[in-house]
C-alpha positions in Angstrom: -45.8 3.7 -23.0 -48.1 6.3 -23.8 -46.6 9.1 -22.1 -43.3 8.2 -23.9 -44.9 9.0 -27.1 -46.3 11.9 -25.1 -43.6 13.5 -24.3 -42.0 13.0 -27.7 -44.6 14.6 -29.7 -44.6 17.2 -27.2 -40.4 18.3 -27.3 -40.5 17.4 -31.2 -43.4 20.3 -31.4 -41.9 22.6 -29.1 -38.3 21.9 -31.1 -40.0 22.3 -34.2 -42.2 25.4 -33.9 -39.2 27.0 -32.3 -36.7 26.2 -34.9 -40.1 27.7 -37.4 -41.8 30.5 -35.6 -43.5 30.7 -39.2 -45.1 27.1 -38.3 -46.8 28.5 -34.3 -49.8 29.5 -35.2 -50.7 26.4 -37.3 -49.7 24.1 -33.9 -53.3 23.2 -33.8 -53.3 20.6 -36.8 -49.7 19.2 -35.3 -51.6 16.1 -34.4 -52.0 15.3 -38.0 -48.5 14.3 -38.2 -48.1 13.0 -34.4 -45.8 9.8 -35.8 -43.2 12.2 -37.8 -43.3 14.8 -34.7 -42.4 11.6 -32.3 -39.8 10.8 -35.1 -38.3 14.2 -34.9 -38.6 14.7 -31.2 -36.6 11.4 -30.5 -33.8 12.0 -32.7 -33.7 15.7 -31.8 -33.2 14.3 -28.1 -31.0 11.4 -29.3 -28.6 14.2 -31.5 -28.4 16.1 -28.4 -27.8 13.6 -26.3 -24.7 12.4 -29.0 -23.2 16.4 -28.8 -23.4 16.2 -25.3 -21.7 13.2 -24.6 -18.8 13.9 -27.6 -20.8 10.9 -29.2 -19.9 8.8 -32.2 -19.0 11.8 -34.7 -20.1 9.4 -37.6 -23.3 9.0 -36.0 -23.9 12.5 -34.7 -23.6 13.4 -38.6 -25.8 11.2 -39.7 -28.5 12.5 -36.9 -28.0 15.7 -37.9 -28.9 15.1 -41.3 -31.7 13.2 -40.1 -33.0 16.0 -38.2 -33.0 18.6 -40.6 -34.3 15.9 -43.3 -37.6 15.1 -40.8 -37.7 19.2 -40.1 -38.0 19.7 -44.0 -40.2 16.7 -44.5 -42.8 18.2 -41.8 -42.3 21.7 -42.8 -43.7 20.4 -46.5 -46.5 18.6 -44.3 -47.9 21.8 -43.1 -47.3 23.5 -46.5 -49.7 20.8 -48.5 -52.1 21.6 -46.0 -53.2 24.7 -47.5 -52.7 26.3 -44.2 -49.1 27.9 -45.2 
């Protein structure tokens, strides 16, 4: 089970810091967040997964909106860190 959650915090960084270059060079105090990263990381995986399968298009909305809700909610966690 652990590397599971491994490998989730790892794509949900790598998506995130990606998606917000402005975030790389704060990627050492990622692990303050590692439960929202996992979050983001498995329903990155799981909204890709939807798109590449021609998914539920209900469902693939909602992950969408998911994953640019959790982006925005983890983008605002490295903001209150005074390290923005």
């Amino acid at each position: 089970m652990a590397d599971a959650f491994f490998d989730s915090f790892r794509y949900g960084l790598a998506v995130l810091l990606v998606r917000c270059p402005d975030l790389r060079r704060y990627a050492h105090i990622a692990h303050w967040w590692t439960e929202e990263i996992e979050n983001y990381g498995d329903a990155i995986r799981f909204r890709d997964k939807l798109r590449d399968e021609d998914g539920d298009r209900l469902l693939l909305d909602e992950y969408e909106q998911l994953c640019t809700e959790l982006e925005a909610e983890l983008h605002s966690h490295f903001g209150a860190s005074g390290m923005l």
